[in-house]
C-alpha positions in Angstrom: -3.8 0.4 32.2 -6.3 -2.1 32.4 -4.3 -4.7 29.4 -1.3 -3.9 31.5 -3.3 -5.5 34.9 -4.3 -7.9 32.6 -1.3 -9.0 30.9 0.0 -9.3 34.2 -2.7 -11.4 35.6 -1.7 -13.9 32.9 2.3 -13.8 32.0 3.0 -14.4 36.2 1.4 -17.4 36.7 2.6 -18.5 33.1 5.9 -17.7 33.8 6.0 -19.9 37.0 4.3 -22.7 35.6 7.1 -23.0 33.3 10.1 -22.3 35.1 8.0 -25.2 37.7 7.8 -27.4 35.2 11.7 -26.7 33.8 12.7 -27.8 37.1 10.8 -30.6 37.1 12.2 -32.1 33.9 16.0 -31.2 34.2 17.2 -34.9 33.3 19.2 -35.3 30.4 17.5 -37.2 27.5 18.8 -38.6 23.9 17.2 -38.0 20.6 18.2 -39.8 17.9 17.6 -38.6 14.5 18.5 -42.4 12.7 15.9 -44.8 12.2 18.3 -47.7 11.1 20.5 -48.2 14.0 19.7 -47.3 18.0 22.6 -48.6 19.1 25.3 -45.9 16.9 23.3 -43.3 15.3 24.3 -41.3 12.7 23.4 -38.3 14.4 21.9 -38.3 18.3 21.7 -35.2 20.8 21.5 -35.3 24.5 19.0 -32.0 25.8 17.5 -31.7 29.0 13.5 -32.7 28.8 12.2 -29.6 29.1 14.5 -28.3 26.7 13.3 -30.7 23.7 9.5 -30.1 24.8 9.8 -26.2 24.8 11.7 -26.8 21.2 8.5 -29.4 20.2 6.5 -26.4 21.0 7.7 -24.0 19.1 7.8 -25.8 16.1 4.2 -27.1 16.6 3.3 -23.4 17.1 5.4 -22.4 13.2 3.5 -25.5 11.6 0.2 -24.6 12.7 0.4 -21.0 11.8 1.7 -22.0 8.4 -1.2 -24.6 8.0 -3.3 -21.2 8.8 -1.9 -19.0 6.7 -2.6 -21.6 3.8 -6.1 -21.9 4.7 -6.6 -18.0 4.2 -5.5 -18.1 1.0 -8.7 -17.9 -0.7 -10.1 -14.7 1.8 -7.0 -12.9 0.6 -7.2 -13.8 -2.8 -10.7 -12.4 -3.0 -9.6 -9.6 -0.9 -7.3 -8.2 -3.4 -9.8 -9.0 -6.2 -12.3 -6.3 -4.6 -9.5 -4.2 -3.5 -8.6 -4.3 -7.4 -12.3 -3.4 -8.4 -12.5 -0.9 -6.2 -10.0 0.5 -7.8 -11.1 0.2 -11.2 -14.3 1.7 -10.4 -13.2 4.5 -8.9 -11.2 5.3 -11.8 -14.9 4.9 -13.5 -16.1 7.6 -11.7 -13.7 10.0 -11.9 -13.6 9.4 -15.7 -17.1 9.7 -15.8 -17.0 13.1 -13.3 -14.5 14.3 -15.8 -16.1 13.7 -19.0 -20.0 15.5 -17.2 -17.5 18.6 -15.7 -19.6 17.5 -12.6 -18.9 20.2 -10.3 -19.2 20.1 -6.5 -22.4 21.3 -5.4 -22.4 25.4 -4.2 -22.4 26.1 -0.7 -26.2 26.8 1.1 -26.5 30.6 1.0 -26.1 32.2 4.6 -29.7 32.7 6.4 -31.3 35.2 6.1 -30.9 38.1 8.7 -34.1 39.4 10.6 -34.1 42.5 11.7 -34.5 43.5 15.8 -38.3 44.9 16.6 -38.6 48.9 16.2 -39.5 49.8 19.4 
């Protein structure tokens, strides 16, 4: 209940700052994807502002959780090489319980039962 308030609290006023600032920036801007000539392009598209900035955005937000994602490759690698001798060392012990017939301990014997006063 209380991430549902909270959640709330957050994605309203986000949601308003954005469609705000949408509104804001409705005029119609060119981006030109050839360096060599400004004047004909080889390839240009015409977006509304907020429309190229949203799009800016979400590429920023891919790049920098791929640049992440690299930069946890050494945590993982070293996760999966404990994972992996974890492993191998419970197999250890299991051969090990195997080869001694360890046995699971016996159960505590009940307590013993006193007898009631004789009157």
């Amino acid at each position: 209940m209380f991430r549902k308030i909270l959640t709330g609290l957050v994605i309203v006023p986000l949601a308003v700052v954005i469609v705000a600032f949408a509104v804001a920036n409705r005029q119609m801007v060119t981006v030109s994807f050839d360096p060599f000539s400004s004047t004909a392009p080889a390839y240009a598209a015409t977006v509304p502002l907020f429309v190229l900035i949203f799009i800016v955005l979400i590429l920023g937000v891919i790049v920098g959780g791929f640049a992440a994602w690299l930069g946890q490759a050494k945590w993982r690698r070293g996760h999966r090489r404990l994972r992996d001798e974890v492993h191998q060392l419970r197999s250890e012990v299991d051969t090990i319980e195997a080869r001694m017939m360890i046995k699971p301990a016996p159960p505590d014997p009940p307590p013993p039962v006193i007898p009631p006063p004789i009157p």
